[in-house]
PyMOL Python script that loads the backbone (N, CA, C, O; Angstrom):
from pymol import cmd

cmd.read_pdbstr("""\
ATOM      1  N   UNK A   1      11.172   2.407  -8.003  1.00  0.00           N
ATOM      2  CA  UNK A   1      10.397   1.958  -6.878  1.00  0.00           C
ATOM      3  C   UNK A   1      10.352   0.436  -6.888  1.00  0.00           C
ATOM      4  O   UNK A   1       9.490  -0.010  -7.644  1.00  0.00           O
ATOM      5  N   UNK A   2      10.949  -0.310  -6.345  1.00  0.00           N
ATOM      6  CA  UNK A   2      11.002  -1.830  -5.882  1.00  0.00           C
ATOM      7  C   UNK A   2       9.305  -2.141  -5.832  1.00  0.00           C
ATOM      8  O   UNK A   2       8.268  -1.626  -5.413  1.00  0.00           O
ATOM      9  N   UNK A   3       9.835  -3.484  -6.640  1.00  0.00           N
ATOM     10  CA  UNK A   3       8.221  -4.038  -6.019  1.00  0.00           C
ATOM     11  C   UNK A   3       8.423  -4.958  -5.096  1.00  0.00           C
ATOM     12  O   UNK A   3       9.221  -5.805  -5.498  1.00  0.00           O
ATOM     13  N   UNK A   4       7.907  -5.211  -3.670  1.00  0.00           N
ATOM     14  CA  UNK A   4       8.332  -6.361  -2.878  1.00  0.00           C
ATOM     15  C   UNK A   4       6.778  -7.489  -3.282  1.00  0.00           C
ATOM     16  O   UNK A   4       6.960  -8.556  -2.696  1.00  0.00           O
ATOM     17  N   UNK A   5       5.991  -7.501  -3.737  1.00  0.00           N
ATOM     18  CA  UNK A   5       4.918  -8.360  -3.776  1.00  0.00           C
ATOM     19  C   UNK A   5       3.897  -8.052  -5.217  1.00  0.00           C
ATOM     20  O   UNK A   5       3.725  -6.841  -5.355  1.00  0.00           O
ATOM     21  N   UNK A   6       3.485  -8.552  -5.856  1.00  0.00           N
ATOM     22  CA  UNK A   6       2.725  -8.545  -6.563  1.00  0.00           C
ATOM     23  C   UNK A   6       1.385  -9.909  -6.187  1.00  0.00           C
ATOM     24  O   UNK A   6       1.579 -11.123  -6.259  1.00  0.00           O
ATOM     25  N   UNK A   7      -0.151  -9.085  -5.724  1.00  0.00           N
ATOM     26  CA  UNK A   7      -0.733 -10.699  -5.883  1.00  0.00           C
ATOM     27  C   UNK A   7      -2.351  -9.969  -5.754  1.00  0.00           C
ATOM     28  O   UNK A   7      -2.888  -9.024  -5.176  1.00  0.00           O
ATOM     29  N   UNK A   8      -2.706 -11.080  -6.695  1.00  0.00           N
ATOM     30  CA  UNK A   8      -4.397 -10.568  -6.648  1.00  0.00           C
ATOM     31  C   UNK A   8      -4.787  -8.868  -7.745  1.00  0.00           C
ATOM     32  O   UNK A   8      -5.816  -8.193  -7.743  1.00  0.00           O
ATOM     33  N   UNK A   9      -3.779  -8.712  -8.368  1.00  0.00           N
ATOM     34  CA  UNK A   9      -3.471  -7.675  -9.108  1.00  0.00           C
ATOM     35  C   UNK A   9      -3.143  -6.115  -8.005  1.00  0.00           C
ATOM     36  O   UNK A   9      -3.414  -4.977  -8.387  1.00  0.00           O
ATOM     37  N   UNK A  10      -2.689  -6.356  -7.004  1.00  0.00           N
ATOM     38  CA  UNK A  10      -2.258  -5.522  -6.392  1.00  0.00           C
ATOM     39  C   UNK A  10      -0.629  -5.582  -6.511  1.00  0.00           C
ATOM     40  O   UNK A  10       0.003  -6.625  -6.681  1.00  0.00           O
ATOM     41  N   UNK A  11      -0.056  -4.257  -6.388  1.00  0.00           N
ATOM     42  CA  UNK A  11       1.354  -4.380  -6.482  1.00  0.00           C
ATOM     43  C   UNK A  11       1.721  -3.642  -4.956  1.00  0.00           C
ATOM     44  O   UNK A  11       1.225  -2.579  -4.579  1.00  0.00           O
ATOM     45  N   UNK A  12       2.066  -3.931  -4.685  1.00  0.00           N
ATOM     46  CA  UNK A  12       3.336  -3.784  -3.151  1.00  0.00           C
ATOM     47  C   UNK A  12       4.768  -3.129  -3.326  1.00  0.00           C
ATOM     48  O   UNK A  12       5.767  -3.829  -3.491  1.00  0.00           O
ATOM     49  N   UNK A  13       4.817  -1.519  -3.272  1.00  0.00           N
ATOM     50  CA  UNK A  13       6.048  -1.204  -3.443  1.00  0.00           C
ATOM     51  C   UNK A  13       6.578  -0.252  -2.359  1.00  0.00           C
ATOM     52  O   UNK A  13       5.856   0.162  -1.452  1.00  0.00           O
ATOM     53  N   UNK A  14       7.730   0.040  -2.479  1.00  0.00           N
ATOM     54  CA  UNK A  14       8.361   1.676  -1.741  1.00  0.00           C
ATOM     55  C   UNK A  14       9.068   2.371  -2.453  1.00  0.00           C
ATOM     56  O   UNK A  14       9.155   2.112  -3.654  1.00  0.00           O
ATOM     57  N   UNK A  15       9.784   3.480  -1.858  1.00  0.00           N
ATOM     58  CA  UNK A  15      10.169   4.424  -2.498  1.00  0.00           C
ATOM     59  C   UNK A  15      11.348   4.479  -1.700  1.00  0.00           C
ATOM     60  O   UNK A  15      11.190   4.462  -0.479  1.00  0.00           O
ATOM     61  N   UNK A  16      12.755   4.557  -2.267  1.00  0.00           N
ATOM     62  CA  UNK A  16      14.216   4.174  -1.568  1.00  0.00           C
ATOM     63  C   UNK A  16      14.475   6.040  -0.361  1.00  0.00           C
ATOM     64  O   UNK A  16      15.029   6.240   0.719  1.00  0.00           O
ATOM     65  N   UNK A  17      13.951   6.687  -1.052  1.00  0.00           N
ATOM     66  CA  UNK A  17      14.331   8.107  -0.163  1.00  0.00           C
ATOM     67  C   UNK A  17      12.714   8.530   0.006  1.00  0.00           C
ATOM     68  O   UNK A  17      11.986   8.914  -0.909  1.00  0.00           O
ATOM     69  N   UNK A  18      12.279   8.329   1.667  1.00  0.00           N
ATOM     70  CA  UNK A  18      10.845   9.150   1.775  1.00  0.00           C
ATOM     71  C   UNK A  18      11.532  10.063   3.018  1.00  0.00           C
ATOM     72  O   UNK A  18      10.884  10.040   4.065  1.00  0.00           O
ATOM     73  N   UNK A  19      12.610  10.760   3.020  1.00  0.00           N
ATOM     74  CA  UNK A  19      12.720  11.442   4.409  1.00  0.00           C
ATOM     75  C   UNK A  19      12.853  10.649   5.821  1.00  0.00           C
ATOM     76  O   UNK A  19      13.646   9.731   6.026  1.00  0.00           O
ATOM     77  N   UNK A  20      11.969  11.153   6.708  1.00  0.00           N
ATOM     78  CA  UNK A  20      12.260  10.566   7.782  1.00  0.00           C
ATOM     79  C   UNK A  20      10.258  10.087   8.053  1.00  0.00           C
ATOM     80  O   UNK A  20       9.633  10.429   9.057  1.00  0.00           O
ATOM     81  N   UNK A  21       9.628   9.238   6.831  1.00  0.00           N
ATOM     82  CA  UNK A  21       8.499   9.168   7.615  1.00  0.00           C
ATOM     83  C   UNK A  21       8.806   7.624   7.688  1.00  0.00           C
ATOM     84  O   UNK A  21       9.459   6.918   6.919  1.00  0.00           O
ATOM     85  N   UNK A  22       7.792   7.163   9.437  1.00  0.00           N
ATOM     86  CA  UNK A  22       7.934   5.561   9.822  1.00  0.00           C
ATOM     87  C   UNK A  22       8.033   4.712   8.749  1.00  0.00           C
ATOM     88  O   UNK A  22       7.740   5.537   7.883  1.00  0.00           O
ATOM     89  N   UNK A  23       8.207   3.772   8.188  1.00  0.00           N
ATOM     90  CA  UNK A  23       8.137   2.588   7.380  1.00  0.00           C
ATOM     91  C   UNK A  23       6.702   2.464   7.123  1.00  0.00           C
ATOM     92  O   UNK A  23       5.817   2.279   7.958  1.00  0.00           O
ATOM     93  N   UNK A  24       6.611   2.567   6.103  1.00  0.00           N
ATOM     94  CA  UNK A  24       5.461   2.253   5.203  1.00  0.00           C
ATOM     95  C   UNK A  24       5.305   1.405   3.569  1.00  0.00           C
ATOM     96  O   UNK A  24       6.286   1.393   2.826  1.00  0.00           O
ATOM     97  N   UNK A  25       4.527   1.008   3.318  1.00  0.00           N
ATOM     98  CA  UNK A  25       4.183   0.413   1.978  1.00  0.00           C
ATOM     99  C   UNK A  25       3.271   0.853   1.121  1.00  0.00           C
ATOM    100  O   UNK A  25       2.271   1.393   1.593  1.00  0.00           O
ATOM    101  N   UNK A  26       3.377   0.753   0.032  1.00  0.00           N
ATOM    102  CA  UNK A  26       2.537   1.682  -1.139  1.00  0.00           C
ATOM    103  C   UNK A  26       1.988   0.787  -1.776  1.00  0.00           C
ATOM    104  O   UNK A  26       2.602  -0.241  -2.060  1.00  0.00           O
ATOM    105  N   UNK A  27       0.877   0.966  -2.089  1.00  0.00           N
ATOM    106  CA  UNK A  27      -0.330  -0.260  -3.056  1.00  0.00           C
ATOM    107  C   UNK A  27      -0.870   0.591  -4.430  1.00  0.00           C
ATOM    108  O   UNK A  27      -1.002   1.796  -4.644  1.00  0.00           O
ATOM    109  N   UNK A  28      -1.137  -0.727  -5.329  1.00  0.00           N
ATOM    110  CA  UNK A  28      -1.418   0.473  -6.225  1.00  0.00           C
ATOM    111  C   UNK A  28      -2.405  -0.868  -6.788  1.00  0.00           C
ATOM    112  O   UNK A  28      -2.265  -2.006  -6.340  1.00  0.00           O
ATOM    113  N   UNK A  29      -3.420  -0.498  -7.853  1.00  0.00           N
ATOM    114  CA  UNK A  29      -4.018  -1.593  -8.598  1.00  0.00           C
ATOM    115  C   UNK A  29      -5.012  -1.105  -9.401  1.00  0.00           C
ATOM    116  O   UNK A  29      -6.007  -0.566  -8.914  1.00  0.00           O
ATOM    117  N   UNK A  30      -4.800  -1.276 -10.957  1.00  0.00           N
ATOM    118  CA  UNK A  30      -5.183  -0.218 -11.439  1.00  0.00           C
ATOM    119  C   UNK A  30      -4.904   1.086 -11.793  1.00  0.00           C
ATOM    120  O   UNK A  30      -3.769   1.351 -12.190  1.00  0.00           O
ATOM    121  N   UNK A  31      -5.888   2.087 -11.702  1.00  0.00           N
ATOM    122  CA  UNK A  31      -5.895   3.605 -11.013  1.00  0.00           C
ATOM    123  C   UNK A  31      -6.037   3.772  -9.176  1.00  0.00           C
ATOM    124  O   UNK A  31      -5.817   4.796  -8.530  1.00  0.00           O
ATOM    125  N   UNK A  32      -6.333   2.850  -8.815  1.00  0.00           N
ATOM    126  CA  UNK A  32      -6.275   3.147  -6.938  1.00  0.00           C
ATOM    127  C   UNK A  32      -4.887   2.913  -6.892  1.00  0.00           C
ATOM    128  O   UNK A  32      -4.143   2.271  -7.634  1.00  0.00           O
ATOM    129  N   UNK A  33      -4.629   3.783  -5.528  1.00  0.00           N
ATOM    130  CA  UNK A  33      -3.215   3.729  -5.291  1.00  0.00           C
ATOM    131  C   UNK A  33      -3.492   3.966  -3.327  1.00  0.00           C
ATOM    132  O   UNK A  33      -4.536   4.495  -2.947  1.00  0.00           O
ATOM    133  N   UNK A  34      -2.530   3.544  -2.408  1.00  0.00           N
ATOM    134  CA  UNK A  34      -3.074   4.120  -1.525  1.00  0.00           C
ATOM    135  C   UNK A  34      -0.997   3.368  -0.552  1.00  0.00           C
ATOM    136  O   UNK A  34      -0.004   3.020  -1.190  1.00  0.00           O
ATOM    137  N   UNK A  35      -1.139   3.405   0.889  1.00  0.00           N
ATOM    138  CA  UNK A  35      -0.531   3.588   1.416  1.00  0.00           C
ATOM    139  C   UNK A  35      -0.645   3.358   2.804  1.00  0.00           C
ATOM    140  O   UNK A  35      -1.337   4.083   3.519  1.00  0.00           O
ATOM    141  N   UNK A  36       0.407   1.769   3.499  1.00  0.00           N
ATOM    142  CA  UNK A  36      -0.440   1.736   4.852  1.00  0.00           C
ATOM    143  C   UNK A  36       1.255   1.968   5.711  1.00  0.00           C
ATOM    144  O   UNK A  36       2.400   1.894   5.265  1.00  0.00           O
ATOM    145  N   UNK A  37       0.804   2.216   6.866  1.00  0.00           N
ATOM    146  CA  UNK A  37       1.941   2.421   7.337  1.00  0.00           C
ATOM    147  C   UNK A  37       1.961   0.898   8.404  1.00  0.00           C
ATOM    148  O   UNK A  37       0.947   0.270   8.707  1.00  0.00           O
ATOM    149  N   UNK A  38       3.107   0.615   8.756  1.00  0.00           N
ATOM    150  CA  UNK A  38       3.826  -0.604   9.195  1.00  0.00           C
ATOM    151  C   UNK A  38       4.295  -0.760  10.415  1.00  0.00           C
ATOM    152  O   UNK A  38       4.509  -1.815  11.011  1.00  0.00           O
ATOM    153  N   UNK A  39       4.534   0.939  10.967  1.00  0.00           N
ATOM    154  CA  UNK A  39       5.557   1.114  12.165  1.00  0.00           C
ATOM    155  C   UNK A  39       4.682   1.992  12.603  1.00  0.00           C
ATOM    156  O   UNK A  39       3.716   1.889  11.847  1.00  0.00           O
ATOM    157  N   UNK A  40       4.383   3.137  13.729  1.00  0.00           N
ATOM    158  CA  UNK A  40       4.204   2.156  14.812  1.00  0.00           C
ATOM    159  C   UNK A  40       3.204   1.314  14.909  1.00  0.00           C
ATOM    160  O   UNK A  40       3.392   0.498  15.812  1.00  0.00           O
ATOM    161  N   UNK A  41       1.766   1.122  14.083  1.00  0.00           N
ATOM    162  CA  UNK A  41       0.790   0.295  14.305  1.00  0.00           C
ATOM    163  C   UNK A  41       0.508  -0.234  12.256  1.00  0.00           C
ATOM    164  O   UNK A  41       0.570   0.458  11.239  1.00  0.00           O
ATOM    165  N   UNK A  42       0.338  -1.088  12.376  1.00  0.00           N
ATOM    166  CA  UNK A  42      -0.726  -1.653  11.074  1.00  0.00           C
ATOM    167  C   UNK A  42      -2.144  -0.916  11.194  1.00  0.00           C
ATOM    168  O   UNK A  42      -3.080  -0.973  11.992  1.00  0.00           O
ATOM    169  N   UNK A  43      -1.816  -0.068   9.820  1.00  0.00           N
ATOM    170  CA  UNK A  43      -2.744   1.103   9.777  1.00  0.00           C
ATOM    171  C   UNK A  43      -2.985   2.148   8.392  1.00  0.00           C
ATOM    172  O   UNK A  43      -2.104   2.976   8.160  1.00  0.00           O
ATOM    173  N   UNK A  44      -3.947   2.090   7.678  1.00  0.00           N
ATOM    174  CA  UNK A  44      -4.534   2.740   6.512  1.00  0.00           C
ATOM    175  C   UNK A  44      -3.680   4.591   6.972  1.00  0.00           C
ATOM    176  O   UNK A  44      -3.787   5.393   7.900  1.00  0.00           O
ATOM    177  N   UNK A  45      -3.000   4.515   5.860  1.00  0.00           N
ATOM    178  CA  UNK A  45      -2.516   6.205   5.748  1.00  0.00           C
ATOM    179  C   UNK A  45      -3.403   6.512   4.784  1.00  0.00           C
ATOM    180  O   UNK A  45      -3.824   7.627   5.090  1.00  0.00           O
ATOM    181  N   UNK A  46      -4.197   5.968   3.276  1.00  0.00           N
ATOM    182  CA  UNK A  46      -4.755   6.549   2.547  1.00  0.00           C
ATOM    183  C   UNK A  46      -4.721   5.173   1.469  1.00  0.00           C
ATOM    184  O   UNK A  46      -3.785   4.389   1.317  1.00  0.00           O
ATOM    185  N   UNK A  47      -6.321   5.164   0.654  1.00  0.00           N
ATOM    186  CA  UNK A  47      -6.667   4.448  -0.043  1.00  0.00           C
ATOM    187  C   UNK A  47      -7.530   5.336  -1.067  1.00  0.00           C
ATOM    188  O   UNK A  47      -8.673   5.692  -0.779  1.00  0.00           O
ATOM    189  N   UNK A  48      -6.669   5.801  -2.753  1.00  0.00           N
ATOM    190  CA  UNK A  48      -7.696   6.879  -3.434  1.00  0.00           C
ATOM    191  C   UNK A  48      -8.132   5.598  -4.295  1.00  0.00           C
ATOM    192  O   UNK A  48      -7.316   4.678  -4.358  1.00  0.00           O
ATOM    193  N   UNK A  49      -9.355   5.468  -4.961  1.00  0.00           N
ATOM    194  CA  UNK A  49      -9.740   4.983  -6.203  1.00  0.00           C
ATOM    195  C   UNK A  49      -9.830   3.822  -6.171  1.00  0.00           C
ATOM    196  O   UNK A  49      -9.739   3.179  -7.217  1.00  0.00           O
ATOM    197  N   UNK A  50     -10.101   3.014  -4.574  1.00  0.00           N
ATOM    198  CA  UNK A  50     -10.297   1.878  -4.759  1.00  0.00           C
ATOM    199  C   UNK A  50     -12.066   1.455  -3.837  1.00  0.00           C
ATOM    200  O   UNK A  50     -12.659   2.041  -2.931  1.00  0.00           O
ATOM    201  N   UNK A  51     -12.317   0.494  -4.446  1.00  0.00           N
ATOM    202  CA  UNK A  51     -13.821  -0.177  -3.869  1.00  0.00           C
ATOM    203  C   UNK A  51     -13.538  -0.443  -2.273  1.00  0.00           C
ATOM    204  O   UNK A  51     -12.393  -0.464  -1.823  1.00  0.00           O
ATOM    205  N   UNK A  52     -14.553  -0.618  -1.577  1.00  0.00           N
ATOM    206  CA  UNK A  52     -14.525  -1.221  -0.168  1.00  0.00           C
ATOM    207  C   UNK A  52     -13.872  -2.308  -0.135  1.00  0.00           C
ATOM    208  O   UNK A  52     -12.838  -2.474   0.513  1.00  0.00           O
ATOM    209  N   UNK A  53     -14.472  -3.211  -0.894  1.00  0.00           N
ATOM    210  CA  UNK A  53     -14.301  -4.975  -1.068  1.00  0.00           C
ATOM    211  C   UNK A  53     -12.592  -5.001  -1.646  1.00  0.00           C
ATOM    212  O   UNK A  53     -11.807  -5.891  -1.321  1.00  0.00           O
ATOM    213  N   UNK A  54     -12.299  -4.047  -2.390  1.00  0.00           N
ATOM    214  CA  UNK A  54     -10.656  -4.113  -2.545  1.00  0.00           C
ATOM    215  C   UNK A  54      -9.553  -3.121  -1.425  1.00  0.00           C
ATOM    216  O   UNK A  54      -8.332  -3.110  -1.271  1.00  0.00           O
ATOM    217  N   UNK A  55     -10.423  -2.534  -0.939  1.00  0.00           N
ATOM    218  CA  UNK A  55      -9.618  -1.722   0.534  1.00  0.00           C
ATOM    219  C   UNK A  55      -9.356  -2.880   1.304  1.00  0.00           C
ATOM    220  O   UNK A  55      -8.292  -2.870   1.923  1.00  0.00           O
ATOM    221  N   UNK A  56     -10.497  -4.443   1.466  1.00  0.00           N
ATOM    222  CA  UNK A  56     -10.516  -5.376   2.350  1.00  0.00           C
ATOM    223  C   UNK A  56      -9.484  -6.200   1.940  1.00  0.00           C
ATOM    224  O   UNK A  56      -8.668  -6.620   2.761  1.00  0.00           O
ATOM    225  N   UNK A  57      -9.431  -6.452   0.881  1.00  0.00           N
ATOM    226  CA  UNK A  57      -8.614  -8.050  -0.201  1.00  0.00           C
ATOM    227  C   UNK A  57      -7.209  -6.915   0.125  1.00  0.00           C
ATOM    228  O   UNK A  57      -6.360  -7.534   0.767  1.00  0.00           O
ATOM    229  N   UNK A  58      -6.896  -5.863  -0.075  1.00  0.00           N
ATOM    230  CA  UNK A  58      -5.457  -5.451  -0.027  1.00  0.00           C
ATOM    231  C   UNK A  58      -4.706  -6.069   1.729  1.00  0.00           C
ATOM    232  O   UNK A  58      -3.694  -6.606   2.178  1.00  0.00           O
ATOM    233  N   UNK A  59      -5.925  -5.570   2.145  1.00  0.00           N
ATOM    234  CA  UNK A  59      -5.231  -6.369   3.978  1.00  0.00           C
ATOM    235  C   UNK A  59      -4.889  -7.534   4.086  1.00  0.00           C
ATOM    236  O   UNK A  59      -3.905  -7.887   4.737  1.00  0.00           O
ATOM    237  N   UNK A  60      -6.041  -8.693   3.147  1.00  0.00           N
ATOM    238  CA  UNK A  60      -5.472  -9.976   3.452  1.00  0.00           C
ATOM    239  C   UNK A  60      -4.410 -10.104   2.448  1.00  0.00           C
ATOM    240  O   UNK A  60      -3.578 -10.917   2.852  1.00  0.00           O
ATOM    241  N   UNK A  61      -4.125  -9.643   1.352  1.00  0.00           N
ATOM    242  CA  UNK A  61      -3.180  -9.607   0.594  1.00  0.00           C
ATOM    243  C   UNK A  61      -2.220 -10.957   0.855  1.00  0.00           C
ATOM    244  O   UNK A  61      -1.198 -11.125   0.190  1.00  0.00           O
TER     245      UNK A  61
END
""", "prot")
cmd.dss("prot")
cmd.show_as("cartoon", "prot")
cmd.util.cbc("prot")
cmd.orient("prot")
């Protein structure tokens, strides 16, 4: 799994074969891990195990 970003102790990756779902990015930091999608809108698919205040800092990332 490529990392395209590391910052603020969040890591920024993908996965080279997801099928046919839109373009998305995978976050992880820690034990939270979560997943926003890119295409068609900038938009939370899922955030497990992380605080509010780090659901927020992953956006401005």
């Amino acid at each position: 799994m490529p990392t395209v970003l590391e910052q603020s102790g969040f890591r920024f990756h993908f996965f080279s074969d997801e099928g046919n779902e839109p373009c998305h990015i995978h976050m992880k930091k820690g034990n939270g891990r979560g997943k926003i999608w890119l295409i068609p809108n900038f938009e939370e698919d899922y955030y497990y195990g992380f605080t509010e205040q780090e659901k927020k800092k992953s956006v401005k990332s």
